[in-house]
N, C-alpha and C positions, 0 to 999 in steps of 0.2 A: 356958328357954334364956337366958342371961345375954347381954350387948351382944357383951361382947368374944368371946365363942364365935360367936355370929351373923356379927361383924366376918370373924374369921378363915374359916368355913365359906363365907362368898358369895367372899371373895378364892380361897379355892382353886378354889371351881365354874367360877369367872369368869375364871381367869386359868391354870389346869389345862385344864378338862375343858372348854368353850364350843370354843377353837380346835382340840379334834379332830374335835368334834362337826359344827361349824358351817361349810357349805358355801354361805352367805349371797352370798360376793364370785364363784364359778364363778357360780350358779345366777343371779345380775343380769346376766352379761353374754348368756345365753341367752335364745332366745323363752318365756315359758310357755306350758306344754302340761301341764298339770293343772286343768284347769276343774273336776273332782269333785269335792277336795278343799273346795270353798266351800261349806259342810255345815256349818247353828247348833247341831249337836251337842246339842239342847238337854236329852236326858234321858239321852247316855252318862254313863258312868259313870269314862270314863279323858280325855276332853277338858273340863276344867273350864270354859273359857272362850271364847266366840269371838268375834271383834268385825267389824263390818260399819262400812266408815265412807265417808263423800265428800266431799273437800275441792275447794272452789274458791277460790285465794288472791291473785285481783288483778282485784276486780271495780270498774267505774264507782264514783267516790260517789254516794250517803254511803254503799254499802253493803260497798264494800272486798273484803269476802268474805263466802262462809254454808260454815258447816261441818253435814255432818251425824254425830253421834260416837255409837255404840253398843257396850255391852259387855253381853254374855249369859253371864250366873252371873259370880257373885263371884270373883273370881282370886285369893285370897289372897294377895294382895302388900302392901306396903306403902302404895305410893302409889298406887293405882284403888281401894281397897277401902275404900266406904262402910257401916261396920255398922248405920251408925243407918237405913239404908235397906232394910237388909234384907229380902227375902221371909222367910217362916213357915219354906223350907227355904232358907238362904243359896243352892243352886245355883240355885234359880231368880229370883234379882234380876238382872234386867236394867233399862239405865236409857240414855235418850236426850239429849242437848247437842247443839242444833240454834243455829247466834246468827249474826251481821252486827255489823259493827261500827255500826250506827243505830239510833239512840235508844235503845227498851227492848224491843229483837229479841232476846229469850233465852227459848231452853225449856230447861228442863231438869224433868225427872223420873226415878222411877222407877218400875218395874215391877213384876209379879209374873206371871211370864211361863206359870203354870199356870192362870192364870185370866185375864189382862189381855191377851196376846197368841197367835198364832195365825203360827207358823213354820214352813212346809213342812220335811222331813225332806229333800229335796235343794237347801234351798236357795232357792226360783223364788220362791217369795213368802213377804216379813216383813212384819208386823201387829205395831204397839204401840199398840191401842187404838184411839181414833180420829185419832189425831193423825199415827203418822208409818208408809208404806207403801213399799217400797223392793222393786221386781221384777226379778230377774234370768232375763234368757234371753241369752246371749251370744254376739254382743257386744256387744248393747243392754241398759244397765241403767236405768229410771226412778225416780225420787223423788220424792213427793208427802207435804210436808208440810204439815198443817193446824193453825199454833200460836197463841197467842191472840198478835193482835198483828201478824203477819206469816204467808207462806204462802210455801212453796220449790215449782216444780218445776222437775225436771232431766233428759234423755234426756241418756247417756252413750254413746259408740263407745269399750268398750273394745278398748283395741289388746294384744298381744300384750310390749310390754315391761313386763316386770318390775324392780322393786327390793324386794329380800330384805333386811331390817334384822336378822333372822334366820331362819335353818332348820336344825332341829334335830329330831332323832327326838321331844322335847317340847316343841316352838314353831319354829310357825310366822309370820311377820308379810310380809304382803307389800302392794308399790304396784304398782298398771297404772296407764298413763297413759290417760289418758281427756278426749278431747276432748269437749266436752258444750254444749247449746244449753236454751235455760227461762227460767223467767221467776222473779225472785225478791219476793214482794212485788205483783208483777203489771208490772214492769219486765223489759222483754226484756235476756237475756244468753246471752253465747257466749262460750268460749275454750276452754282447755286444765286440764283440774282432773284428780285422780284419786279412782281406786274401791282401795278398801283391805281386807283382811281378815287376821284371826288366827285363830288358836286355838293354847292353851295347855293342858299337863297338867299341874296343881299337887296338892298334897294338900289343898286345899278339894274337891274331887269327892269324897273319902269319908267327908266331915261335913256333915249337913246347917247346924249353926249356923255363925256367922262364926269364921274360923282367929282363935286368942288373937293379940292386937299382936305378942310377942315371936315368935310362930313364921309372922306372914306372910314372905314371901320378902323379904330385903331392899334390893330396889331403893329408893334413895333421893335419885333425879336422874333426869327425862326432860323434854328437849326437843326437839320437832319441829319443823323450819319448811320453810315451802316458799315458792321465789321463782320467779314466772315472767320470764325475764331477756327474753322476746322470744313473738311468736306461735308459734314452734314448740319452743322452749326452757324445760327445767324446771330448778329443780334443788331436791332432797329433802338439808336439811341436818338430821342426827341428832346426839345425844350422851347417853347412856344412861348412867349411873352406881350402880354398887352399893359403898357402904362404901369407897367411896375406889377403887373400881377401875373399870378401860373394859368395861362390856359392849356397846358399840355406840357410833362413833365414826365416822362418813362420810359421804362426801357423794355421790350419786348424782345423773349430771347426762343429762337425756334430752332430745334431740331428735329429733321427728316424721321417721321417714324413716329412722333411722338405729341404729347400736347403741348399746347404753346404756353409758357409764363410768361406774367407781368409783374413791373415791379415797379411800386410810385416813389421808393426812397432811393433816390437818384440825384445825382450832385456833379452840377458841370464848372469847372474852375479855366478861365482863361490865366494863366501863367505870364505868358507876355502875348504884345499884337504890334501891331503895323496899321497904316493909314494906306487904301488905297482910291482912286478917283475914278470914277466912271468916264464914259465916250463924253459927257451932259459934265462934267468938270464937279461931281459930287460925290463928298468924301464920304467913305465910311471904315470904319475901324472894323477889322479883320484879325483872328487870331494868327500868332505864329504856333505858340505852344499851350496845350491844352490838356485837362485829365475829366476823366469822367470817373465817378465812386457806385455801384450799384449795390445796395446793403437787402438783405433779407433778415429783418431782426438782426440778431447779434451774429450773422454769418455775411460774408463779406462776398457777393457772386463775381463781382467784376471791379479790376480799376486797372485802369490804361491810361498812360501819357501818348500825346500825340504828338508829332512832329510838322506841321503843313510844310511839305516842299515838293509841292506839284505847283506849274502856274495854275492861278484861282482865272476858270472863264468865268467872264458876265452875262448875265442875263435869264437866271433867277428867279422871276422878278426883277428890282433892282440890286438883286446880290450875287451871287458867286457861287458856283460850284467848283469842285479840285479832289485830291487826294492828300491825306497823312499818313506819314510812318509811325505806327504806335508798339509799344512796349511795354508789359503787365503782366495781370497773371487773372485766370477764369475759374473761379470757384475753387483753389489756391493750387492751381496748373502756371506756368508761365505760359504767356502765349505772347507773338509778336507776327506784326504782318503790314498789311498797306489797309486803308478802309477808303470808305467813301464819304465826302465832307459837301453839304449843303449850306450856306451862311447868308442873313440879310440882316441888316440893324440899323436900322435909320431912328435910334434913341437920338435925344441931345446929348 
């Protein structure tokens, strides 16, 4: 499949068929009440991908934050899909990105999740080896990671709000907010972090080897960040891009206690960047400085300059996570603090 057929196919999926499909903005402002669907899918045959994750994005120094980031089977996308890591059948690579922004707090690996880990069928308990353990019975979820270097745990209260980045009869991606207490490191902490999961039905479920470059799906833009503006206050700022088009654009802002907003008029501005090269000698452009504008009609909810000066770890996908120092003002309050920064862009 040539570029420019790719180019045009993801513009029509993206900008056709997504907004009939995609019921992401109702289903955020509702409680969830689907707890079943949180299912690692691990040996269907129509959900390619699922991913389990837990972010915490404004902790004490020097540790800022710890993410924990899992994806089970290879998504055939462009930008999550490692082939050179591949398991023996691509659906079964799964791979863990656990880091802090201190010192040399980074795991990452991968898996081969028929032999290497050990995933209950609804869910309750995930196993990658020895290193990383993540239990759900809800609306308590634990985390225990053991990684060379550093060690997480985390007891989560998830709560009942949602944010839907998508939902779709093939993807789902969703956020709970999740107040959580643990120690990272062997350092006590507490705030407000979330528990995340997906799954996705791609045509990598019906190939065991890795989908060829030209026919992964062509997402070629994702970033995720999260800012905690206060102790009861989140907010999840997305920008998702395929081929020059919006596949996910907004900003969901949650506080404790109350209903969640969305909001589509949202505007992320790279300031300046930097070039940096993976382990595989491949570049990608990276911001340094950043603003994000969140507008409600003629009322202005959010806008924040960011600073990135945490090292950015790899492995993402093929991109980077880290932390920024940002400074603005929330629904015209000043606010100023540390967030959490997600980044992949394998544009030309």
């Amino acid at each position: 499949m040539s570029r420019k057929i790719s180019t045009l196919l993801s513009r029509a999926v993206v900008d056709a068929a997504l907004p009939l499909l995609d019921s992401r903005i109702e289903a955020s402002r509702r409680p969830f009440d689907q707890p079943e669907i949180l299912r690692p899918h691990v040996t269907s045959k129509v959900w390619s991908t699922t991913h389990y994750g837990v972010f915490v994005p404004d902790l004490p120094e020097p540790y800022r934050y710890v993410n924990t980031m899992t994806l089970i089977g290879a998504p055939g996308a462009e930008l999550f899909d490692q082939d050179h890591l591949a398991a023996a059948d691509a659906r079964n690579t799964t791979t863990v990105l656990s880091s802090t922004a201190y010192a040399d707090q980074h795991f990452y690996r991968a898996y081969d999740a028929s032999t290497e880990c050990s995933f209950a069928r609804d869910g309750s308990t995930l196993r990658w080896g020895d290193e990383l353990a993540i239990d759900i019975d809800l609306p308590r979820v634990t985390v225990r990671g053991r990684y060379p270097g550093f060690g997480v745990d985390l007891e989560l209260e998830v709560t009942d709000q949602v944010s839907y980045f998508v939902k779709t009869p093939v993807y789902d991606h969703l956020s709970l907010t999740a107040p959580y207490t643990g120690t990272v490191d062997g350092d006590r902490v507490e705030g407000v972090g979330t528990f995340e999961y997906a799954r996705m039905r791609t045509h990598q479920s019906l190939l065991g080897r890795p989908i060829p470059g030209p026919l992964k799906l062509p997402i070629d833009f994702f970033t995720y960040q999260i800012i905690d503006i206060d102790p009861t206050t989140q907010i999840l700022l997305t920008d998702v891009r395929a081929r020059g088009s919006i596949a996910c654009r907004l900003a969901h802002v949650r506080r404790l206690g109350a209903p969640a907003e969305v909001y589509e008029d949202v505007r992320m501005e790279v300031l300046e960047s930097r070039e940096v090269v993976d382990e595989r000698g491949r570049a990608m452009t990276v911001p340094v400085l950043l603003r994000w504008t969140v507008r409600d009609g003629d009322a202005e909810v959010l806008t924040v300059d960011g600073s990135v000066d945490s090292t950015l770890r790899y492995g993402h996908g093929r991109g980077y996570v880290g932390a920024y120092t940002y400074i603005g003002s929330y629904r015209e309050e000043p606010v100023a603090g540390s967030a959490y920064l997600e980044w992949i862009d394998t544009r030309d």
